[in-house]
Backbone as CSV, one residue per row, in Angstrom:
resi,resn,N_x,N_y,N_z,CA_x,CA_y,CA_z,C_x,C_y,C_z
1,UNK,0.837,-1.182,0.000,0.000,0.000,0.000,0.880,1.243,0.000
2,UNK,-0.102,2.158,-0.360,1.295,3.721,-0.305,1.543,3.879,0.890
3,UNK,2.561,4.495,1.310,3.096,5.055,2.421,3.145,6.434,2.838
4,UNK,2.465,7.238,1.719,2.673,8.753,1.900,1.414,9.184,1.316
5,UNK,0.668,10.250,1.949,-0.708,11.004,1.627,-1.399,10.519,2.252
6,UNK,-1.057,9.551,3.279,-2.551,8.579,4.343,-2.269,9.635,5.451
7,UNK,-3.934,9.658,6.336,-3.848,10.377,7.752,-3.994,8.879,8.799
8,UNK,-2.897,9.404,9.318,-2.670,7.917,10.571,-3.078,8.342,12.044
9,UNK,-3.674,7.419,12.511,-3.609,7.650,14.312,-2.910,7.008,14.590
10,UNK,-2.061,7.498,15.653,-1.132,6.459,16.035,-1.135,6.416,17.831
11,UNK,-2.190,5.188,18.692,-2.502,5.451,19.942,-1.060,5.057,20.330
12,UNK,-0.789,6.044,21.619,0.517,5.297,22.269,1.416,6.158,21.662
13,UNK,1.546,7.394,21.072,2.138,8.006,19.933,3.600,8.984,20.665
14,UNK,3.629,9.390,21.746,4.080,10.418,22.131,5.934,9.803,22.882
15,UNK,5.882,8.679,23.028,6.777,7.837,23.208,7.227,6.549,22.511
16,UNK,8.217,6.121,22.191,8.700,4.973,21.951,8.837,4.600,20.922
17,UNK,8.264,2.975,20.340,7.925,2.822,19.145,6.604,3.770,18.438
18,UNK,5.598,4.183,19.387,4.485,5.165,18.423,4.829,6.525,18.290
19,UNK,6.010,7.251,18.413,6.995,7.975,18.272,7.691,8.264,17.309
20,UNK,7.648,6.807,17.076,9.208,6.450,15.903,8.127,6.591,14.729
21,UNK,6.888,5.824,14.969,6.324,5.864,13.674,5.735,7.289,13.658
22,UNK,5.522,7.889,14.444,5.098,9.532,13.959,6.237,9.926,13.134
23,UNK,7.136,10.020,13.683,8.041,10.621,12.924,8.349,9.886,11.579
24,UNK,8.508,8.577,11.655,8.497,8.241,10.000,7.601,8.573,9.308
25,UNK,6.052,8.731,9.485,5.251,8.878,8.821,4.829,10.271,8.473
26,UNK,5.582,11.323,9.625,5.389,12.725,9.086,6.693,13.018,7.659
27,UNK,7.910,11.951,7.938,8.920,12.423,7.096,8.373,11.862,5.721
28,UNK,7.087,10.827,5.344,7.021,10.144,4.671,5.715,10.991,3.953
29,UNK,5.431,12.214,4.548,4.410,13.049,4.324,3.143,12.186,4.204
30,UNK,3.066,11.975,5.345,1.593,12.074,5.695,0.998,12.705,7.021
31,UNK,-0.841,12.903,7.123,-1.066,13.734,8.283,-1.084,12.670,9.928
32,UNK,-0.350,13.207,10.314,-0.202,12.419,11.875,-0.511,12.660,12.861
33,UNK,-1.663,12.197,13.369,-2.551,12.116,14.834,-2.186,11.476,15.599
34,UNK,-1.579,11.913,16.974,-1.131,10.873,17.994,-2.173,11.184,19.284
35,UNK,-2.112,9.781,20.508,-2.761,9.797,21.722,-1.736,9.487,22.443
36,UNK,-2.638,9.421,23.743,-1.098,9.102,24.513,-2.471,9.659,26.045
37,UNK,-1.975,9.388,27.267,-2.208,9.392,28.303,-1.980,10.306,29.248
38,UNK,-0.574,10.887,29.025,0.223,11.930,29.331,0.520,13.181,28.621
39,UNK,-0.144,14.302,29.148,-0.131,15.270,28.375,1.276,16.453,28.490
40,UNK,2.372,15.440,29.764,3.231,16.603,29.085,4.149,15.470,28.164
41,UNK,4.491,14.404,28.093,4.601,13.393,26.808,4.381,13.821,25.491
42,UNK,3.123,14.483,25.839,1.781,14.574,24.542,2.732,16.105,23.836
43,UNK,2.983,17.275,24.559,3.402,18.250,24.562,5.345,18.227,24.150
44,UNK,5.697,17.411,24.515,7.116,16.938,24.530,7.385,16.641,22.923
45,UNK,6.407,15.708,22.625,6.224,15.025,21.271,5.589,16.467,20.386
46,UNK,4.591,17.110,20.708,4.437,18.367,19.398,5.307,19.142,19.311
47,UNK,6.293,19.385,20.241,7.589,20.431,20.445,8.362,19.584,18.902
48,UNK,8.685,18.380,19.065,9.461,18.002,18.580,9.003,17.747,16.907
49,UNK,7.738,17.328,16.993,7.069,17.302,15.967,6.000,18.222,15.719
50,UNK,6.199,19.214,14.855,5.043,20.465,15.325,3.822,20.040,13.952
51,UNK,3.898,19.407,13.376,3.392,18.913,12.282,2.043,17.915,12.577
52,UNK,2.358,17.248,14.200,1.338,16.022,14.049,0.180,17.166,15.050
53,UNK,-0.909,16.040,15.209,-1.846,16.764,15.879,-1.858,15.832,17.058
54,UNK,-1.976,16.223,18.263,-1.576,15.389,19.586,-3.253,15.569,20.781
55,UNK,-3.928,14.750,20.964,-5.165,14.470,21.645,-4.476,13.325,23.037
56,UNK,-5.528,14.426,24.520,-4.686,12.998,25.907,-5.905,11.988,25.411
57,UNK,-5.384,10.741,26.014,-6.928,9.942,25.863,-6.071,8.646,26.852
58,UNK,-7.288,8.346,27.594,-6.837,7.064,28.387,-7.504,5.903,27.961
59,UNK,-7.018,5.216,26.917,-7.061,3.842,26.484,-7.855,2.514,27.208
60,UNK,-7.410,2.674,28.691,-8.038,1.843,29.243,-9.679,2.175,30.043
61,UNK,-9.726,2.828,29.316,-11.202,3.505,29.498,-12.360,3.562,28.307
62,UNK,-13.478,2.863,28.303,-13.630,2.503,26.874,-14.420,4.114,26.398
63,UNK,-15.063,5.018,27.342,-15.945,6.085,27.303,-14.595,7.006,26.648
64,UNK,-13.289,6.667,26.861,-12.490,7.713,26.185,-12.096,6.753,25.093
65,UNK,-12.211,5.776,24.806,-12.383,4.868,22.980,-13.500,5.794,22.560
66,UNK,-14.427,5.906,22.933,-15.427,6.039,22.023,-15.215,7.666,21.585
67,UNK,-14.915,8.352,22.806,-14.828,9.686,22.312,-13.491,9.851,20.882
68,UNK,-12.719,9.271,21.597,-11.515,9.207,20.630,-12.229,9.119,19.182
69,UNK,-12.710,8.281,18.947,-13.324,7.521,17.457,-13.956,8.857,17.403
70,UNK,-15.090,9.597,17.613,-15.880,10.840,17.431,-14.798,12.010,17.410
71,UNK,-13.805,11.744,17.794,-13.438,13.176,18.049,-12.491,13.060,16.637
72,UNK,-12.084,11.956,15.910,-10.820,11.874,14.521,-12.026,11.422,13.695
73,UNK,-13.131,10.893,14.080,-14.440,10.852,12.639,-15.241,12.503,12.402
74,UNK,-14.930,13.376,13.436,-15.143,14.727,13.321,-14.731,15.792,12.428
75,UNK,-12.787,15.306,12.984,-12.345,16.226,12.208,-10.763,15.786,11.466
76,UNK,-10.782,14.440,11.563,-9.578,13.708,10.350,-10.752,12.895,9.140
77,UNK,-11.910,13.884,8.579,-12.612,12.533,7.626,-11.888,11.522,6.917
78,UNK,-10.412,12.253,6.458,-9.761,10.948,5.434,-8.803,10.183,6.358
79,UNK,-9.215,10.127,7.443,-8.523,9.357,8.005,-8.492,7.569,7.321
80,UNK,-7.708,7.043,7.318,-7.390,5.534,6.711,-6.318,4.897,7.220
81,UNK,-5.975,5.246,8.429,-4.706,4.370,8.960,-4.754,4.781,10.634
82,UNK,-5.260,3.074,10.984,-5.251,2.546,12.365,-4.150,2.347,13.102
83,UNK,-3.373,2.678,13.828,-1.966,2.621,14.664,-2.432,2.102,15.991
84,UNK,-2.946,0.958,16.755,-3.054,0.240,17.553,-1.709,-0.023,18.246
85,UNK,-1.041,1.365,18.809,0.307,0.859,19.246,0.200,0.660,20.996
86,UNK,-0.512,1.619,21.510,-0.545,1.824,22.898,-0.240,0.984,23.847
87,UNK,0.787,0.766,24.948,0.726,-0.694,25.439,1.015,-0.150,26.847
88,UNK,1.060,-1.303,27.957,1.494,-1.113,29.231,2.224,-2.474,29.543
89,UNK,3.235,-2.483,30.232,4.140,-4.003,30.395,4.360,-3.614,31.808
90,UNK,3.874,-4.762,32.870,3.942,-4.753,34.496,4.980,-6.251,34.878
91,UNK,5.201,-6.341,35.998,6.296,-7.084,36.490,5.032,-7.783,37.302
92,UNK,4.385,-9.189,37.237,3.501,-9.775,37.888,3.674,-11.003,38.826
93,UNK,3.644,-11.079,40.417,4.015,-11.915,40.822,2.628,-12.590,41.407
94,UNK,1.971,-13.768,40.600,1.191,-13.984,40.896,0.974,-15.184,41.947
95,UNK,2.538,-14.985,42.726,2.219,-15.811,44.092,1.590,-14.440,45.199
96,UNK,1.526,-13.597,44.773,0.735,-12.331,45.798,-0.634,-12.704,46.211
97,UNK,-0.863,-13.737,45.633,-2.775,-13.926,45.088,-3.651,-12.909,44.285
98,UNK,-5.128,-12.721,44.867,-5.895,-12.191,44.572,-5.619,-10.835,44.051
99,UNK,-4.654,-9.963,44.864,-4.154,-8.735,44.536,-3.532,-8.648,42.740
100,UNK,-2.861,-9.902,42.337,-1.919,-9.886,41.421,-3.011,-9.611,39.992
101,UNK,-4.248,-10.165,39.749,-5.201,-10.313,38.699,-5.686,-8.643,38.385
102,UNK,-5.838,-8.248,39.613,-5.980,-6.632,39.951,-4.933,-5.619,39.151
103,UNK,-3.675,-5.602,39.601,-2.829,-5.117,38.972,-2.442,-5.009,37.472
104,UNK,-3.257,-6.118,37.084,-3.146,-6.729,35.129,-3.931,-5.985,34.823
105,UNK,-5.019,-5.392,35.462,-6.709,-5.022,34.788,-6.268,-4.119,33.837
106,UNK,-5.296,-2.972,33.949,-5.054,-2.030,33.051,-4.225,-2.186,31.471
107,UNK,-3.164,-3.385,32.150,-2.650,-4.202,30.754,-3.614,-5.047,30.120
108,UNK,-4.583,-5.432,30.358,-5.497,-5.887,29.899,-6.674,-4.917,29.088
109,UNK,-6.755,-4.040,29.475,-7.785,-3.053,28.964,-6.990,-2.487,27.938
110,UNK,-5.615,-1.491,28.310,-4.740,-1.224,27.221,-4.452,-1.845,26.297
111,UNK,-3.766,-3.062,26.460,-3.295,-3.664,25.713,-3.699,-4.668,24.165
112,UNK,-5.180,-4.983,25.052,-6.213,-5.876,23.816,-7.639,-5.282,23.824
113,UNK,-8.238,-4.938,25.209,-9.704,-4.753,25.075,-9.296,-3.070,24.224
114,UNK,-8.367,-2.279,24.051,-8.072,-1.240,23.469,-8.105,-1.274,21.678
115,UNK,-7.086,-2.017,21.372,-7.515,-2.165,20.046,-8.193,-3.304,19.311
116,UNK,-8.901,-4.051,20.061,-10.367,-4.802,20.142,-11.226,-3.649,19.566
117,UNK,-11.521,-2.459,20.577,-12.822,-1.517,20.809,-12.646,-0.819,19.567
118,UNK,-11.156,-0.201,19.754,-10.750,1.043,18.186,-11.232,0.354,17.354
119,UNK,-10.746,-0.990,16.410,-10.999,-2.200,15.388,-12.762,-1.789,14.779
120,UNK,-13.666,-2.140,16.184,-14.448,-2.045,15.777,-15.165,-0.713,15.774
121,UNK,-14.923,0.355,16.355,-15.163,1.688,15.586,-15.264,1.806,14.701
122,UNK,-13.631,2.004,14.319,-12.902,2.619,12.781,-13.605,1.200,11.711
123,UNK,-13.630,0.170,11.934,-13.932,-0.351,10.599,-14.953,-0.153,9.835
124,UNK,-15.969,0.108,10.229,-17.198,0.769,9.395,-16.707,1.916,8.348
125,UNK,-15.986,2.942,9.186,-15.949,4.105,8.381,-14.642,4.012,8.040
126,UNK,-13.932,3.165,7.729,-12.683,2.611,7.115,-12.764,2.194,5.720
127,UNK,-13.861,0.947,5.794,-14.801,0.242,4.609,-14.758,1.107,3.436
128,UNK,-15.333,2.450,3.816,-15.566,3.435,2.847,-14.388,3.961,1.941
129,UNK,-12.892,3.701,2.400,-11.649,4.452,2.058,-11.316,3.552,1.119
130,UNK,-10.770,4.575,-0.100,-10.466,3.533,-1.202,-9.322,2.513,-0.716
131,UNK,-8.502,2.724,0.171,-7.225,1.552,0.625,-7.094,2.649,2.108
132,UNK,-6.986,1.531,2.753,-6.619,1.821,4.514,-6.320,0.546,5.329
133,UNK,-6.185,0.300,6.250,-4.910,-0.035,7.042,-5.528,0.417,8.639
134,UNK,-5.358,-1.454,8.861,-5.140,-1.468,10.407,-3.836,-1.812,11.047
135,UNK,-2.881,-1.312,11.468,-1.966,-2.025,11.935,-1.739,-2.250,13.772
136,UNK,-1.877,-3.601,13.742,-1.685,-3.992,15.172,-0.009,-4.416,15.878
137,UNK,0.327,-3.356,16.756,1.907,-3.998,17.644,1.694,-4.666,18.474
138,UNK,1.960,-6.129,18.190,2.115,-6.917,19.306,3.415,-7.249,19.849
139,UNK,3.885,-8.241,19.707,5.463,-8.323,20.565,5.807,-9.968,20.346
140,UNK,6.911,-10.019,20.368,7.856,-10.975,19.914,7.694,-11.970,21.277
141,UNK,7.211,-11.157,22.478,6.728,-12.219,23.822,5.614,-12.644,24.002
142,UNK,4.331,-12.249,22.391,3.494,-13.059,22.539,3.143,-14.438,21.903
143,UNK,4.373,-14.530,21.333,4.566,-15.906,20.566,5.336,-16.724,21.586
144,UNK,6.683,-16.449,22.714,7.632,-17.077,23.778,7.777,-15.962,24.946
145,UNK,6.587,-16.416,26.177,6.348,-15.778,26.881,7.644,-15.191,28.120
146,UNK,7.425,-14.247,28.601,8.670,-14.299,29.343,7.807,-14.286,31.045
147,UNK,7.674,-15.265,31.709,6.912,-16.048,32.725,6.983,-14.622,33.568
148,UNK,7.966,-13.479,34.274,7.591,-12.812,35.089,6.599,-11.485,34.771
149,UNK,5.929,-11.746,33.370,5.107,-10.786,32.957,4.380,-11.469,32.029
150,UNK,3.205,-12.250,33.207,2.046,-13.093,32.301,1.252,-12.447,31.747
151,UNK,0.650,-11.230,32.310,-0.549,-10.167,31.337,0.174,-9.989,30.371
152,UNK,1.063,-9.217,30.331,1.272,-8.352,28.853,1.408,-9.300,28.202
153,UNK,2.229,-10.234,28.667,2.787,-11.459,27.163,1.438,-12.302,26.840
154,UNK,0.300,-12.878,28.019,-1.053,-13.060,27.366,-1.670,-11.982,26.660
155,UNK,-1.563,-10.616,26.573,-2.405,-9.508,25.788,-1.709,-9.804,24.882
156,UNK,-0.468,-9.463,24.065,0.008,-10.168,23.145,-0.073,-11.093,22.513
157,UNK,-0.460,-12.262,22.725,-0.426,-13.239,22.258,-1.873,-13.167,21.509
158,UNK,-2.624,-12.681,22.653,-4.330,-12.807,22.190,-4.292,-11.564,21.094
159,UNK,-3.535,-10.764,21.005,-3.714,-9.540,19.816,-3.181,-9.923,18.835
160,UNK,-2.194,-10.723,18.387,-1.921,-11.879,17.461,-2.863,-12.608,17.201
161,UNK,-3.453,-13.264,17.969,-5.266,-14.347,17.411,-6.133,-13.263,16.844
162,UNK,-6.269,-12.275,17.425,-7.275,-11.024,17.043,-6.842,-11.071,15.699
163,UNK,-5.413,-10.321,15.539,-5.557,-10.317,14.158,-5.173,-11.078,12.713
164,UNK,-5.434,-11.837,13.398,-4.647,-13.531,12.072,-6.583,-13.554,11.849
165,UNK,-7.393,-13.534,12.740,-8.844,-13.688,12.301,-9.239,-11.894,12.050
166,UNK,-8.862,-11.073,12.564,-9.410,-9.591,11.633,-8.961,-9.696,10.545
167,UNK,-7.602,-10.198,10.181,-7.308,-10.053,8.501,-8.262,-11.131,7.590
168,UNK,-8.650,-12.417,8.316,-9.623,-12.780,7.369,-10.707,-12.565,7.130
169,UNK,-10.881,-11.701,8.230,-12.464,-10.841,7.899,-12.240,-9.651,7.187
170,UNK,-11.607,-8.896,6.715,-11.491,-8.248,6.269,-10.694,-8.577,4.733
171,UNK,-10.822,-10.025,4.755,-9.687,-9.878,3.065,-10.336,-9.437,2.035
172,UNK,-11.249,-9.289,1.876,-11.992,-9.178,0.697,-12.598,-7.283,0.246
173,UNK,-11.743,-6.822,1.333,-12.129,-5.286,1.759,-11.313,-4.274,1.475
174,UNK,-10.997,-3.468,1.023,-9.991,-2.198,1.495,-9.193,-2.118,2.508
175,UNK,-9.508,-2.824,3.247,-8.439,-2.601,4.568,-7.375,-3.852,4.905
176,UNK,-6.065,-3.376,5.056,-5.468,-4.330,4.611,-4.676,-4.296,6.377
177,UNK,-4.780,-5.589,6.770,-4.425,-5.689,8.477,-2.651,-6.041,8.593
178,UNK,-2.426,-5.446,9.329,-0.995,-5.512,9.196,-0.855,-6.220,11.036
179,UNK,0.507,-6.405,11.005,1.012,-6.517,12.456,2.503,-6.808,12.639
180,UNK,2.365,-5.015,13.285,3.987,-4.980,13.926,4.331,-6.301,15.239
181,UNK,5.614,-6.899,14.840,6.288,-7.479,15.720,7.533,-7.186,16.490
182,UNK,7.561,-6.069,17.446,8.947,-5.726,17.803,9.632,-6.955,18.210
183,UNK,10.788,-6.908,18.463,11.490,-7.648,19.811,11.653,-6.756,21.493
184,UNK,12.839,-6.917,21.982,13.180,-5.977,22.720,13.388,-4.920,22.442
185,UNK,12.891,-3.654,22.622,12.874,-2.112,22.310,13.191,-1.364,23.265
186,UNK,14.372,-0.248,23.074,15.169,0.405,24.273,14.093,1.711,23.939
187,UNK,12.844,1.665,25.298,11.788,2.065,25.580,11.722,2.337,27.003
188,UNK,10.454,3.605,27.118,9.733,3.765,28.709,9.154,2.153,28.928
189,UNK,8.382,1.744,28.140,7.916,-0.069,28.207,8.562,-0.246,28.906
190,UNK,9.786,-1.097,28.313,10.898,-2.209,28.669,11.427,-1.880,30.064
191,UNK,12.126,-0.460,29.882,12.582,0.226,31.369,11.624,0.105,32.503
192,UNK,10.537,0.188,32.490,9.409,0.617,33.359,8.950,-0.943,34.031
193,UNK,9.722,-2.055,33.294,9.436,-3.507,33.576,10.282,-3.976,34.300
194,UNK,11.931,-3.459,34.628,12.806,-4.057,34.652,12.775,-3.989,36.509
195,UNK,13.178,-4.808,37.050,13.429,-4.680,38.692,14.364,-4.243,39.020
196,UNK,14.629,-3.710,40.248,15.928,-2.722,40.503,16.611,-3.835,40.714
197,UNK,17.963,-3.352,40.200,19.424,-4.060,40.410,19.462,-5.006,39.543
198,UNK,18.466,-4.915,38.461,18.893,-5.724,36.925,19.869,-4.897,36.204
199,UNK,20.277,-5.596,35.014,21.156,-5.005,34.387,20.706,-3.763,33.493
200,UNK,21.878,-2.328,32.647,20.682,-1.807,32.148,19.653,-2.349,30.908
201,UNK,19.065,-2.145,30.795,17.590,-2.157,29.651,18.620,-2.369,28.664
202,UNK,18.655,-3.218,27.810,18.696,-2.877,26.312,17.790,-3.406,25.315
203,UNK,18.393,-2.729,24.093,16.902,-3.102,22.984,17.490,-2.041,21.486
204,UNK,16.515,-2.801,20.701,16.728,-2.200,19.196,16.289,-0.619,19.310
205,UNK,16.820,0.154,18.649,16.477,1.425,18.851,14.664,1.872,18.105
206,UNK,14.313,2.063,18.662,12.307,2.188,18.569,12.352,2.576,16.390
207,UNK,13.191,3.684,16.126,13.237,4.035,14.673,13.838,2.407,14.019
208,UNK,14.080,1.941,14.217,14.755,0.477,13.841,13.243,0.282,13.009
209,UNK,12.340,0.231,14.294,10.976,-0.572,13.670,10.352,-0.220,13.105
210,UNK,10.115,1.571,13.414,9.312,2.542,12.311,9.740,2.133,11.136
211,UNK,10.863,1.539,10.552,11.659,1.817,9.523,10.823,0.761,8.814
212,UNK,11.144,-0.456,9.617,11.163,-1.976,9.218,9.384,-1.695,8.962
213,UNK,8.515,-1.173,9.649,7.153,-1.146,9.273,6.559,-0.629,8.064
214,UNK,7.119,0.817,8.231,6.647,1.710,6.670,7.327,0.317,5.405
215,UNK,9.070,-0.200,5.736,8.927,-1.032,4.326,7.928,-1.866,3.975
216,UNK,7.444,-2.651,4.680,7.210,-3.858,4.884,5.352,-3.223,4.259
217,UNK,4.979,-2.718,5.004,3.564,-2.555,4.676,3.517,-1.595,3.381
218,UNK,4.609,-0.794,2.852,4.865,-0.707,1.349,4.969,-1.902,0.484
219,UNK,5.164,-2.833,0.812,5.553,-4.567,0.271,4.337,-4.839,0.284
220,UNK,3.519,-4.542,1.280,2.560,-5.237,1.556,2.171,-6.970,2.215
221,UNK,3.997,-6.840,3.326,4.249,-7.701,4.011,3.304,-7.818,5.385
222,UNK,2.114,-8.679,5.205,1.238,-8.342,6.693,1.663,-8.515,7.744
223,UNK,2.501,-9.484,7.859,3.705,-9.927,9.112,4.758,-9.566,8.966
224,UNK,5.398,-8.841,10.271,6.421,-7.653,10.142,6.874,-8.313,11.133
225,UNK,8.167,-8.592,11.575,8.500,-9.758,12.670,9.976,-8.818,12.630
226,UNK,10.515,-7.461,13.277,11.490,-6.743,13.658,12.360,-7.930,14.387
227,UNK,13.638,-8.082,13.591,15.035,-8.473,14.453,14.510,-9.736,15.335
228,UNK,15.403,-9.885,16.246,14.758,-11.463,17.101,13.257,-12.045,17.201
229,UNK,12.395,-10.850,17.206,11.143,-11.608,17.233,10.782,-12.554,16.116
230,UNK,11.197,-12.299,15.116,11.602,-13.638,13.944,12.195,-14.678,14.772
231,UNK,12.797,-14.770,15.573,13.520,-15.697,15.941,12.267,-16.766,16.959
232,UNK,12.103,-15.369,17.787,10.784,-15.827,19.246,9.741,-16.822,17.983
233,UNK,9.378,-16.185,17.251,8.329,-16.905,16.575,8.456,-18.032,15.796
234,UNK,9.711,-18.068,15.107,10.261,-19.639,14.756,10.247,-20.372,15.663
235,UNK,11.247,-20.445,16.721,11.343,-21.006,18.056,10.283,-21.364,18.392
236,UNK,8.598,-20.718,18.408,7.627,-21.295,18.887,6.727,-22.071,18.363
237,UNK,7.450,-22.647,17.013,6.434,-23.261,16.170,7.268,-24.311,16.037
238,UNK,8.909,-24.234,16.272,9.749,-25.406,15.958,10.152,-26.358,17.754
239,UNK,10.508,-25.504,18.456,10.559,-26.271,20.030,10.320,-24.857,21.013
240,UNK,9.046,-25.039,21.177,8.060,-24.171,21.881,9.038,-23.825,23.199
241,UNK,9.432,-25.477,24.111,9.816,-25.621,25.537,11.041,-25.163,25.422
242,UNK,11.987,-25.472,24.385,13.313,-24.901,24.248,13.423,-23.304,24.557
243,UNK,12.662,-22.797,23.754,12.636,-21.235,23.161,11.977,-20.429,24.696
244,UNK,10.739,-21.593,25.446,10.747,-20.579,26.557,11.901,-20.778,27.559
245,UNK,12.327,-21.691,27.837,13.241,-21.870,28.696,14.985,-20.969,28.455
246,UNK,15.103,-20.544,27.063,15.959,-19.268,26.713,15.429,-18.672,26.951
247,UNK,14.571,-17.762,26.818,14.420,-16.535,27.053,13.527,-16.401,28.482
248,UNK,13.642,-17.428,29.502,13.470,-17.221,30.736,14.619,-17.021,31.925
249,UNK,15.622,-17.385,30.905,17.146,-17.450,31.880,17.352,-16.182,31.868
250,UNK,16.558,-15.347,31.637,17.402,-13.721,30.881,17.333,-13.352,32.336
């Protein structure tokens, strides 16, 4: 599909990987709408990018989904490009008990019931666009889980099922479903996961993936599998137990 003249939302936009793709996609001239949670984030990101248009919205709230959808069917009409990036990654010890299921509720709402809800907004008034584009980021840990962070790597995994069945509902349509696969990304995410007195964070630099995405969905490659997560996802189709037991020693 083209890569330049589409208006994109990109939730999750003001940091990280939905960052990287603002900025590729403003250099790639197109119009760029970001969300984000944090409005001096939100403010940080238009400084830098004075080009995109920046809205707060809390994701895990579905009354601010819906406004969101009304507020870019208002006033982006040609909007045609879904950016389902928004995520939250928690450190879960679910020998805590009852408390531990509690703590997920928000990676759970963010992470899948989020672009679950957007999906079905935007696709109606998507339908209508001569070519548009959902693209979903999931993660290279929802194919080889990493055991001390069971929510996010289950939201992952299940946003991968979401969209292996949204793209077949939609093949026959204008909208063509994509899905980013990072690996490790030197991110607020990753950092924000790590326990004190681990080693520092590392990871592919967030523009790595913007890069690898705009090609790929110019190809019209629907599976975008960035650096090792090619690897996570071989590994889980060739020796599932092997592949978790590496990447649990980490």
């Amino acid at each position: 599909m083209k890569t330049q003249g589409n208006t994109v939302l990109i939730t999750g936009g003001a940091t990280g990987i939905g960052f990287a793709l603002a900025e590729s996609f403003v250099h790639a001239r197109n119009t760029v709408i970001i969300c984000g949670r944090r409005e001096d984030k939100l403010k940080e990101a238009k400084k830098k990018l004075p080009l995109i248009c920046a809205r707060a919205c809390d994701l895990s709230k579905e009354k601010e989904r819906e406004s969101l959808f009304n507020w870019a069917k208002e006033n982006f009409k040609d909007m045609n490009i879904l950016i389902n990036n928004a995520g939250i990654q928690t450190m879960i010890d679910l020998k805590a008990g009852a408390q531990a299921p509690v703590s997920g509720k928000n990676e759970i709402e963010t992470n899948l019931m989020a672009p679950i809800s957007l999906t079905a907004y935007f696709v109606p008034w998507l339908l209508k666009r001569k070519e548009a584009a959902i693209v979903n980021v999931s993660s290279g840990l929802g194919f080889v889980p990493i055991a001390a962070m069971p929510v996010y790597c289950a939201t992952k995994a299940a946003l991968h099922s979401f969209t292996v069945s949204l793209r077949y509902q939609l093949r026959n349509t204008p909208i063509k479903v994509f899905e980013l696969v990072p690996p490790a990304v030197d991110t607020e995410l990753g950092k924000g996961s790590a326990e004190e007195g681990e080693p520092e964070y590392r990871g592919i630099p967030p523009g790595e993936v913007a890069r690898a995405a705009l090609s790929a969905m110019a190809d019209n490659e629907y599976e975008i599998f960035v650096g090792e997560a090619k690897d996570l996802a071989m590994g889980a189709r060739t020796n599932p137990e092997q592949a978790f037991q590496n990447i649990n020693r980490w």
